[in-house]
N, C-alpha and C positions, 0 to 999 in steps of 0.2 A: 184684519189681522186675526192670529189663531193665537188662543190659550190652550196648552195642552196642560191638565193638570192633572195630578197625584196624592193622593193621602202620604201624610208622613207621622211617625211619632217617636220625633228625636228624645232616643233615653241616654244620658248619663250614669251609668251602670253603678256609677260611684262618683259620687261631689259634695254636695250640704249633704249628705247619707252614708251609711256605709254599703257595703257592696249587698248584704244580702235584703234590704231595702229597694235596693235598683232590683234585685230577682225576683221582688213580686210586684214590681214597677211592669215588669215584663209581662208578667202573666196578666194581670187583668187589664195592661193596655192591648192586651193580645186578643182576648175572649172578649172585650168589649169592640175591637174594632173588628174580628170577625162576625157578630152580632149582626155590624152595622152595614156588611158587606152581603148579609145575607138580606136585608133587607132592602138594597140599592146594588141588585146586579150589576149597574155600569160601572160601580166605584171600582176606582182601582189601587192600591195601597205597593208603598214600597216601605223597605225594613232594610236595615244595615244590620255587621255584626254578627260573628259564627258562634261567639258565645252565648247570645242572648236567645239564638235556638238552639243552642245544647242546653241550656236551661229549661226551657220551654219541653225538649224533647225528655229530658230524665225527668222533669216534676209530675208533668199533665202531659202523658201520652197520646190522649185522645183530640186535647185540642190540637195540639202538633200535627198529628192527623188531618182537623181541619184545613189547617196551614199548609201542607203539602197538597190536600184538594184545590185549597185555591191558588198556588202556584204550578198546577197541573194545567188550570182556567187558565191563566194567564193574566190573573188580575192583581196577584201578590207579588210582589216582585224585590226577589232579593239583590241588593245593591253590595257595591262595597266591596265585600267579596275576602272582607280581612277581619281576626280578631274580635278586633273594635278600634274603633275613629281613633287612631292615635296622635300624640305629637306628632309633627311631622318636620321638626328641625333636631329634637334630640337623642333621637335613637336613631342606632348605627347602621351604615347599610345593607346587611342580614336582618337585621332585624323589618324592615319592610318588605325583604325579598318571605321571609318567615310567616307573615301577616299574610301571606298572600298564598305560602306552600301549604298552612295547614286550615288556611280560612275555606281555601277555593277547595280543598280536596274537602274539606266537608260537606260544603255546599252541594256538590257533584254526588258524593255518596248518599247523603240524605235526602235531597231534593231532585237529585238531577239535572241541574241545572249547572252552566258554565255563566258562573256572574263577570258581565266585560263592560260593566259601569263601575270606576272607581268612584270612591265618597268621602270624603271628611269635608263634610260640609260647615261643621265645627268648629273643624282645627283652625289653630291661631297664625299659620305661615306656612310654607313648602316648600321643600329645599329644590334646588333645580335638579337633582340628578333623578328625582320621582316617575318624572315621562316615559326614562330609559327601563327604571325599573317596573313601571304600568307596563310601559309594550309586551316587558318580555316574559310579563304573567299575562298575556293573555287580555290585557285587558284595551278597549277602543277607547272609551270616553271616560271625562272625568267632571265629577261636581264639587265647587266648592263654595264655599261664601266669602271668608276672609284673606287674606284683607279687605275691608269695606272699601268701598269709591274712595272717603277723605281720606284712606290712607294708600291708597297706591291709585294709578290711572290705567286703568285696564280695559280692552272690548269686552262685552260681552261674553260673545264666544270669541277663541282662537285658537289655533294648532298652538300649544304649548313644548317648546321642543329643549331636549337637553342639551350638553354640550356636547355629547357624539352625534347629535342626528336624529337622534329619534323622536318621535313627536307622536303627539295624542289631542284628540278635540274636547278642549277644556270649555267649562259655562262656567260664569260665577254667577249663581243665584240670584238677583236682582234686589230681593225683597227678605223678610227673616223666612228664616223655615219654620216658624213657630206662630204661623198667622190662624187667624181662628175669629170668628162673630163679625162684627163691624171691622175691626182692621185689614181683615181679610178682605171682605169687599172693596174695602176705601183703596186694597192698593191693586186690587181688581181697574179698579175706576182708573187711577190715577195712571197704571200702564195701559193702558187701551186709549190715554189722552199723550201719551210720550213713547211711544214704544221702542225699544234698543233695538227690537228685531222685527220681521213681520212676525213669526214666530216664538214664542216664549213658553218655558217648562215654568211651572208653579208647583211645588211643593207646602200643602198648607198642614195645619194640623196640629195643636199643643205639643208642647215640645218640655224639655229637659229633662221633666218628670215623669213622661208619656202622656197618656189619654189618648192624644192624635186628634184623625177630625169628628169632629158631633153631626148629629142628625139635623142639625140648625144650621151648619155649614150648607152641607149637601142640599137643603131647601132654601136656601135663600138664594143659591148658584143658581135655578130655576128661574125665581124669579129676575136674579140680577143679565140674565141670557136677554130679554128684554128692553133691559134699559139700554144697553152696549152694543149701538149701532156699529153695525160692521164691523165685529166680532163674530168668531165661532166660541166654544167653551167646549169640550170634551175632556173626560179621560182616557189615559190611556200611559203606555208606558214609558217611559222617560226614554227610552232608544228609539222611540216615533218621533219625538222631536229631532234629537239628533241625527235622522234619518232625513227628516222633513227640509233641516241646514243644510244638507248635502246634498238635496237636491233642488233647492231655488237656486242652486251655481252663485250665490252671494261671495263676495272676497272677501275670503278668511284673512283675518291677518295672521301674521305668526310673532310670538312672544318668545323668546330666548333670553329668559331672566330667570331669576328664583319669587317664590310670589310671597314679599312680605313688605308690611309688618306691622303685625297686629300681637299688644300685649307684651313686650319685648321684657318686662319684668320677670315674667316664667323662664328666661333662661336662666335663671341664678339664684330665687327663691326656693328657699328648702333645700339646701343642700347635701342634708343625708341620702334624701330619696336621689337627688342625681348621681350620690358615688353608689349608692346601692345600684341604680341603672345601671352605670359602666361596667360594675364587677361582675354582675349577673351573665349582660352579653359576651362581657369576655373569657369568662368563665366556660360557660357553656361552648363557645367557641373551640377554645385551649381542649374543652373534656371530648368534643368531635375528632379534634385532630388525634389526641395520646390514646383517643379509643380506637380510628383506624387504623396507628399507627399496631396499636398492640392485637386487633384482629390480626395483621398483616404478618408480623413477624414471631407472636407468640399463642397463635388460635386462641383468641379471649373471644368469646362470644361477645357482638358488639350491642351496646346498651339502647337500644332504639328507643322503646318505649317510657325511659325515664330520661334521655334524654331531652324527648318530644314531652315529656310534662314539663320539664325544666324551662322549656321555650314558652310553653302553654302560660306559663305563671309570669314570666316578663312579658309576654307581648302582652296581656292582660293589664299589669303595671301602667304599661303603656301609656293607656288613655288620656287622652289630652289633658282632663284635667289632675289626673293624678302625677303624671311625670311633671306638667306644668309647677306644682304644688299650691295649686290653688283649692284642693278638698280641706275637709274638716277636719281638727286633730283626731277622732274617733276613727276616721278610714283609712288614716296611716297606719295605726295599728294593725291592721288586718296588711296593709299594704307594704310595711317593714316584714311583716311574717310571708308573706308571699315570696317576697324577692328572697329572702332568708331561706325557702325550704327548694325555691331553685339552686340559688347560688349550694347546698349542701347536693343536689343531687349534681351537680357539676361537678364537686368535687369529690363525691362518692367512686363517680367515671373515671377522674383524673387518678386518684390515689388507685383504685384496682389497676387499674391500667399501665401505670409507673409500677406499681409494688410486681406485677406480675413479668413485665419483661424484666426488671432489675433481679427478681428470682432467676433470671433465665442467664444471666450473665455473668463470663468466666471472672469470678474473682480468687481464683486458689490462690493465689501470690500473696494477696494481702486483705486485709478489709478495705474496703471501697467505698466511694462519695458519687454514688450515681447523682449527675444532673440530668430533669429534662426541660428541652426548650418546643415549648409548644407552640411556638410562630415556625412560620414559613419561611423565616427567613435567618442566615447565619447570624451568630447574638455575640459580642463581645460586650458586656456588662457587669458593673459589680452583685456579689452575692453576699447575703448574709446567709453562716449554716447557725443552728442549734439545735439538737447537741452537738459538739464538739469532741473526738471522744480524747480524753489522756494531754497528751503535750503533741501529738501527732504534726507532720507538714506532708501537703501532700506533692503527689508528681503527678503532670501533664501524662499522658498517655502518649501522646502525637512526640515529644521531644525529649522524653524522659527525665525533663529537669523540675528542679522543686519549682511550685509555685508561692510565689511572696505570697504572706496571709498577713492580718492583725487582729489584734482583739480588740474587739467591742464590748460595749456593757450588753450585759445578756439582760431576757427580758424576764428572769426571776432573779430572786438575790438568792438562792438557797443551790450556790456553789457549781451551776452549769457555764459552759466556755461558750461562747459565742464568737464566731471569726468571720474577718469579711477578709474575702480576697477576689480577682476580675478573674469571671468565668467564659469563656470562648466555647461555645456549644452550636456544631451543624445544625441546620435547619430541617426543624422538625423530628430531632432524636434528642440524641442523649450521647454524653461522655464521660466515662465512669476514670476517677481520680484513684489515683490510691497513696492511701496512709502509710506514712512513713515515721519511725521513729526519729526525734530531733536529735539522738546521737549519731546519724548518720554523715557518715561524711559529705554528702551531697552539699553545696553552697548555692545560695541564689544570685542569681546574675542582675544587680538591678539598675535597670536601664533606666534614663529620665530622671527627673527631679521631684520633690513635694515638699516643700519648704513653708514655713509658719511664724508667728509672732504673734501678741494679742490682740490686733488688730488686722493682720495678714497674713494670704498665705499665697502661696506660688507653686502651680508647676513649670509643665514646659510649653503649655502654650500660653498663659494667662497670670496675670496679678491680681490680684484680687483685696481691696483695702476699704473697712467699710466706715460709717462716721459714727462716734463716739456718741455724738448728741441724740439723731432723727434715728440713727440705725440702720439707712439706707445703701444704700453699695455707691462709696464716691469712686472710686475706680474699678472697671472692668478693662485694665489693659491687656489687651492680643498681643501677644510678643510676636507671633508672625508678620505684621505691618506696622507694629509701634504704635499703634492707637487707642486712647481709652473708648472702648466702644458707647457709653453714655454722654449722655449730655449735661446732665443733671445728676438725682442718687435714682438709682438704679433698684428695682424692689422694695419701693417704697410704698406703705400702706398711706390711703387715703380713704378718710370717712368724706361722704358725703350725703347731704341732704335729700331728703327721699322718704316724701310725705304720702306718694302716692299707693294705690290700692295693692293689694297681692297681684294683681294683674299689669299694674304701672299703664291700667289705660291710660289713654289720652298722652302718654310719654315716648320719648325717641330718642330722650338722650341724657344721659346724668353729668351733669357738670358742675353742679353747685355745690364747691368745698368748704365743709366744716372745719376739715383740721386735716393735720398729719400724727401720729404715733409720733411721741420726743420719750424724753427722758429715758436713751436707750444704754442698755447695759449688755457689753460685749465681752466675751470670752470667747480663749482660746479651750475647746472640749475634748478637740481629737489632733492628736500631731503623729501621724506611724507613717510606717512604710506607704501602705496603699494609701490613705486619707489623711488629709490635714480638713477639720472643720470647725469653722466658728458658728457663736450662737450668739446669737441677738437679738433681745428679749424689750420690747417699747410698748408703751402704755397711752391710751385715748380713753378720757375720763374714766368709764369704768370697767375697758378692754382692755388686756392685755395679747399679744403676738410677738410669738418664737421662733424666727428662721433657724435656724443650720444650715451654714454654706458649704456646703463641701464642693472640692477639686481632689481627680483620683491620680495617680502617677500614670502616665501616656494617657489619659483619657482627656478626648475633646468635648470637654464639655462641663456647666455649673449647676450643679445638682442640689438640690432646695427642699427640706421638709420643714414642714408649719405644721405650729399646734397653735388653735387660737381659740383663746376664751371671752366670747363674742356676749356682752351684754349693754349693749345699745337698743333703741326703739326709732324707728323711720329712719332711719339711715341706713346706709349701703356701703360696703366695703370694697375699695380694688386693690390692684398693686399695677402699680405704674412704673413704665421700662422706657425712659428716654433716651432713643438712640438715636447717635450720634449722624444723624443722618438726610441729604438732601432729593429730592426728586424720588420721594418713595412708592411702594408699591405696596400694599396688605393683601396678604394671601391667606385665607384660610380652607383648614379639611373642613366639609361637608361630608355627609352619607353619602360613602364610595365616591367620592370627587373633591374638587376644589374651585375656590372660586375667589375671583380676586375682586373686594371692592372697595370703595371710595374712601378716604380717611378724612372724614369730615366730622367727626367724633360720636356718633349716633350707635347707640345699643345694636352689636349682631350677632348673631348664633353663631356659634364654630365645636368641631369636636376636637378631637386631641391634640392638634396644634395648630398655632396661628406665625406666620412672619410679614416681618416688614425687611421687604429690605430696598433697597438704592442707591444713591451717589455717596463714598464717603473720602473726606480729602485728607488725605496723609500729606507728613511734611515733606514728602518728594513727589506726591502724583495723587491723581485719585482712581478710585477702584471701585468696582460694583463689592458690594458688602451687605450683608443680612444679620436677621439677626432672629431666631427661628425658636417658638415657646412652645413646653409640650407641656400638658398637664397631667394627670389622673383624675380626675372628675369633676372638672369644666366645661359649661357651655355658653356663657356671658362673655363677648369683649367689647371694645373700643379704639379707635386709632385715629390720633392728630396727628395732622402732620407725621410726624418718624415715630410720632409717643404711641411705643403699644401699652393698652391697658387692659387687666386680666380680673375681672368681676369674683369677688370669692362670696358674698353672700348679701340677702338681702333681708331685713325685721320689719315686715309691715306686719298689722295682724293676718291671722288664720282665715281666710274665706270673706275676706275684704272687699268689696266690689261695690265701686261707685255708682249711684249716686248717691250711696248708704254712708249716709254719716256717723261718725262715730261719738258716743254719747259721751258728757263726765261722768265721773264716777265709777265706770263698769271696770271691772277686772278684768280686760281682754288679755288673751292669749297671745303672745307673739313669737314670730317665727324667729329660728336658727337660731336662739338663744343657748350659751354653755359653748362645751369644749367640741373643737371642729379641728379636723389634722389632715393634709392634706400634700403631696408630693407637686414640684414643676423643676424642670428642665430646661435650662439656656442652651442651645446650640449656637453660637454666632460661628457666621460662615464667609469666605472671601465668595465672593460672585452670587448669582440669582438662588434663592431656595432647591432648584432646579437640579443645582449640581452636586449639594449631598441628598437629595431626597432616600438614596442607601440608607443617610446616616439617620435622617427624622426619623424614615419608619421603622429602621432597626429597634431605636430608642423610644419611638410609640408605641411599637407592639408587644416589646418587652416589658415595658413601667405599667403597662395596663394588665397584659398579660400573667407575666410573673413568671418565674421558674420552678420547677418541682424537682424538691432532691429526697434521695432514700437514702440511709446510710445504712452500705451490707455488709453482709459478714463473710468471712472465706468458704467458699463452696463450689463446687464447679459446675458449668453450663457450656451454650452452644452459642451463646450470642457474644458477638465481637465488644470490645470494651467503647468501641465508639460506632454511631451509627446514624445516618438522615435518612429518611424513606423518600425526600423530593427534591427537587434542586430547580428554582425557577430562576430564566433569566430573559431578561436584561431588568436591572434593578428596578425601573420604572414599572415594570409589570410586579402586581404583589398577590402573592396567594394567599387570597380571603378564607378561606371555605374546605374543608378536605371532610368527610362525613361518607359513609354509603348513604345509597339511596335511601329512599321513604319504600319501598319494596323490594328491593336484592339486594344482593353484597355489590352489586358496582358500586365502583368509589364517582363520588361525585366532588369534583374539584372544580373552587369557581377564583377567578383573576381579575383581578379590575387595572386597566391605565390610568395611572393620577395624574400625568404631569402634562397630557395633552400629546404626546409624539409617538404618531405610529411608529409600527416597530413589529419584529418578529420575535415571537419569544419562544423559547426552548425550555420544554416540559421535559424531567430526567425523575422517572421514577425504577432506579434501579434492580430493586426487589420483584416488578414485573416486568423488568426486560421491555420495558418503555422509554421511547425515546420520541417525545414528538414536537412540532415545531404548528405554531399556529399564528395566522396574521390577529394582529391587536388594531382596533382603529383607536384614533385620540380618544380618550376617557370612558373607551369601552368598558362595560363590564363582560366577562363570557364567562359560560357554564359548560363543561364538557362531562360526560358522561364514561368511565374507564372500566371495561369490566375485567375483570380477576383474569378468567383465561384470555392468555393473548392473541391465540385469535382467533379474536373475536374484534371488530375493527371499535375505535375510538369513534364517540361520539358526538357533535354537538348539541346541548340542548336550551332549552328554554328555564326562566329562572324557576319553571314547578316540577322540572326535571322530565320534562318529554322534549324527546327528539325533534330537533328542526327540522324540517321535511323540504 
């Protein structure tokens, strides 16, 4: 058999350290393992991560230098090809297509080199939709380690393939990538007496902290050549291996899964840093689209390069163990300011960008309520404005009639109006309202129902009645089929036991109930036109938690903010949705996909929403029924049976990791402690998820999103009072992505398929006199290339924005 094997020196950029600790983790494991390569020509070394040579390249110029010598040889070899080793279940699917636009274009610029070995050797899990996104940067092969063997049963190698088709030749690492002295040998030995392959890649070399491999390595490999009958030993570069697979004609199997699970407590651990996460990507997102929209229709110069920091500072975030929340309190610091000075240059984008078309827009008539909706998609959603100006109501543009508003408690006491009323805004503009004086004869027309009590309230789809004692929702009845959609109470918090590490090694699944929140105290808050909402406020020893339920007049759907003052120790908090329901089916988003699996109660990733739905029996028939949960900054769930459960936090200590016992006496630090607030959304729906998927992502990409309003003043311009720059259809297709490129003004517009069913979709960007129509396969993602003049033919590209050839 063959070992091909490789230097490695897995850094941690940020963990038990802060970030600028892992910067000179970099440098001297840099210059020492160049040292070591000048002294053992055949070594060959491989490196992940674009930041850790841009580090390398602004401190010590000249070692860098080094460094691009020896990947000139062909003995250093840059892997990866991203950022740094990121989560690879909680960040959104931009966000790895991002890892890989500004990793690989560095790579390329600096080194010259196209890196087409994927790496998170690290990472804790991977979501399935990863393959589709490998391919279509460019990259062949992928390395990973985790999940370990006891936790999932996987070959060796396999083509790894997603749910459209695409596939990549994955390895899982065998052995740790942090082998070094005697362990190193022993697991030498011990694969040359068991082999998975005739062929095997080895990556050895200290790890977490750096160093890599020593000169005691490299010498003992000599003599250990020796003992290891019928064995070869070389180095050489990890694409020799996977060359070497490809051609002893071995049957590859193929794996069409997601690869997990390892660590399952990092989805829900520290929950600041996961809504910091969401707001960041979607942020940044929202300021791509309102900055093409406003190059396009108001010559704004478009923000590229503070953009492109704004991305720089969250993919950074990233890192497995910082998004995980398993670093030390000291690297959050640094790691709340990061997200902090993106999430501000996002919205530096968005506000120029809004303030400048809204400048441009004909308001003489009156003072004006520009909104913009920065999703792709057409929004009907409630809005809160403040300020408010006067007694004002405003009118629709499209119908000219007033629109219902109400007042809300503003968020100062020092005499500002605050009003929420449901805002209907095209996809990807803006529609500017105008104020009207309330002695106007105008009347509102108000359709549907919102009815309230101090226990209930109603519109016209739903009843809504909660219990007095636990605080839970005992009825959620659908007036459309007559059914209380629960089983049980509905939104109910459950503490449970959860003694395990910041990582919840060794764990798969939380089910050991402590208690429930009792002693709850309900009130009626809000009874207006648009809103009726109760608050319901229940207490666990020394936690308190505050729903507000609201229902809006014509809107489908139960809208839910929590403020929770969380001071618990090992335990973990959910909210539990028993629905009423038989023969079910769990479906969750994943990055740019979906995935449906088993409901056998065990911890799994999901991003913005999860549903269950299946058989439910009405007193005259039964019917497919669902019942579909969105968050804002959720990645933990759970599902029994019909019971979906939604993870909102967990308090083990700070950088907890077994098999480190935890002493008497010490003062530990523990996590998610204090005030935590946090938005969800019920959709229940008649039939499969499938058939409002419109409504989810309407209502996902909105609560994540947000709207942006200016309020103008009377002045004249050239821009129409209502305005989309894109029109994507058939609803299953969604537009991810609208930004110019990384080097011209083409617009780069990218679409993903969620729901699995090819389709033709129809791209309508009016303002360029675009009109195209492109085949979609199941849970494709596509990237199309649009340049300014029109013609000039549309293009399709790949996800780092080159042309498919």
């Amino acid at each position: 058999m063959e070992f091909i094997l490789a230097g490695n020196a897995h850094i941690d950029p940020v963990w038990l350290w802060r970030w600028f600790e892992g910067y000179w983790t970099v440098r001297y494991t840099v210059r020492r393992v160049v040292d070591l390569m000048e002294k053992y020509p055949s070594a060959v070394f491989v490196f992940s991560s674009s930041i850790m040579y841009q580090w390398l390249e602004e401190c010590e110029p000249l070692l860098f230098g080094k460094v691009r010598k020896l990947v000139e040889e062909g003995r250093w070899i840059p892997v990866g090809g991203w950022i740094v080793e990121p989560d690879c279940n909680i960040p959104c699917g931009e966000s790895y297509i991002r890892q890989a636009l500004y990793g690989k274009r560095y790579f390329k610029e600096k080194l010259g080199v196209d890196v087409v070995i994927g790496y998170n050797i690290d990472s804790f899990g991977h979501n399935a939709m990863l393959p589709q996104i490998l391919r279509k940067s460019g990259y062949k092969y992928y390395i990973f380690m985790r999940p370990n063997s006891y936790e999932k049963n996987l070959p060796t190698v396999f083509f790894w393939e997603s749910p459209d088709g695409s596939r990549i030749l994955a390895y899982r690492h065998p052995v740790s990538y942090a082998l070094s002295g005697t362990s190193f040998v022993e697991a030498l030995k011990n694969l040359s007496l068991n082999p998975p392959l005739p062929v095997i890649l080895i990556l050895f070399g200290k790890g977490d902290h750096g160093s890599g491999p020593t000169d005691n390595d490299i010498r003992m490999l000599d003599l250990l050549v020796e003992k290891l009958e019928g064995c070869s030993i070389e180095f050489a570069n990890p694409e020799k291996f996977f060359k070497r697979i490809m051609e002893m004609n071995l049957e590859i199997p193929v794996v069409r899964d997601e690869l997990q699970h390892h660590a399952v407590g990092c989805y829900s651990v520290l929950s600041e840093i996961k809504a910091l996460n969401r707001r960041a990507e979607y942020s940044l997102m929202a300021a791509e689209r309102l900055s093409t929209l406003a190059y396009s229709i108001a010559n704004l110069s478009y923000p590229r390069d503070k953009l492109r920091r704004g991305w720089m500072l969250t993919l950074f975030c990233q890192f497995h163990d910082s998004l995980a929340g398993t670093c030390i309190p000291d690297a959050y610091a640094d790691i709340r300011s990061m997200y902090g000075e993106s999430i501000n240059l996002a919205y530096e984008s968005i506000n120029l960008a809004a303030q400048r078309i809204s400048s441009m827009i004909d308001t003489r008539d009156s003072q004006a309520l520009i909104i913009f909706n920065p999703t792709g998609l057409h929004v009907t959603f409630p809005i809160e404005v403040e300020p408010w100006p006067g007694d004002y109501m405003i009118l629709d543009p499209d119908s000219g009639k007033p629109i219902l508003i109400q007042d809300v408690n503003p968020s100062s006491v020092t005499g500002r109006r605050k009003v929420l009323f449901i805002a209907d805004v095209p996809a990807l503009g803006y529609k500017s309202y105008k104020f009207i004086d309330t002695l106007n004869t105008c009347k509102y027309e108000c359709e549907g129902i919102i009815e309230a009590s101090s226990t209930r309230i109603e519109n016209d789809y739903f009843v809504i009645e909660v219990d007095s004692e636990n605080g839970g929702i005992k009825t959620l009845y659908d007036k459309r089929i007559g059914v209380n959609i629960f089983r049980g109470y509905g939104a109910s918090p459950i503490v449970l036991k959860d003694e395990s590490d910041t990582w919840s090694h060794g764990v798969s699944a939380y089910r050991y109930e402590e208690g429930r929140f009792k002693d709850a105290e309900v009130s009626l808050i809000e009874s207006g036109p648009v809103r009726a909402t109760l608050s319901v406020k229940a207490r666990f020893s020394n936690s308190i938690i505050q729903q507000n339920i609201s229902l809006y007049r014509n809107l489908d759907f139960v809208d839910v903010r929590v403020k929770l003052d969380w001071r618990e120790k090992h335990r973990m908090l959910k909210l539990s949705f028993p629905v009423n329901l038989d023969s079910s089916i769990v479906t969750y988003e994943i990055p740019y996909g979906t995935i449906a699996r088993i409901a056998n109660g065990k911890e799994e990733p999901g991003q913005r929403w999860v549903d269950v739905s299946g058989i439910l029996y009405t007193p005259r028939k039964k019917i497919d029924f669902g019942l579909t949960l969105i968050n804002d900054s959720k990645y933990g769930f759970d599902a029994y049976g019909s019971e979906l459960r939604m993870s909102i936090l967990r308090s083990p200590v700070f950088a907890h990791h077994d098999p480190h016992k935890l002493k008497p006496g010490i003062d530990y630090q523990y996590i998610d402690q204090g005030i935590h607030t946090f938005r969800y959304i019920l959709v229940p729906h008649i039939g499969s998820w499938k058939t409002v998927f419109h409504r989810i992502s309407e209502i996902a990409e909105i609560m994540n999103t947000g709207f942006f309003y200016v309020v103008e003043d009377q002045h004249a311009g050239f821009l129409p009072s209502r305005f989309s720059l894109i029109n994507v259809e058939p609803y299953n297709v969604i537009l991810s992505t609208l930004k110019l490129s990384e080097e011209s003004d083409d617009l780069i517009i990218r679409l993903v398929e969620y729901t699995g069913t090819e389709c033709e979709s129809s791209i309508t960007i009016p303002i360029l006199d675009r009109d195209m129509k492109i085949r979609m396969k199941p849970f494709e993602i596509k990237t199309l290339r649009i340049p300014v003049d029109k013609s000039k033919p549309v293009v399709e590209c790949d996800l780092l924005e080159n042309p498919i050839e």
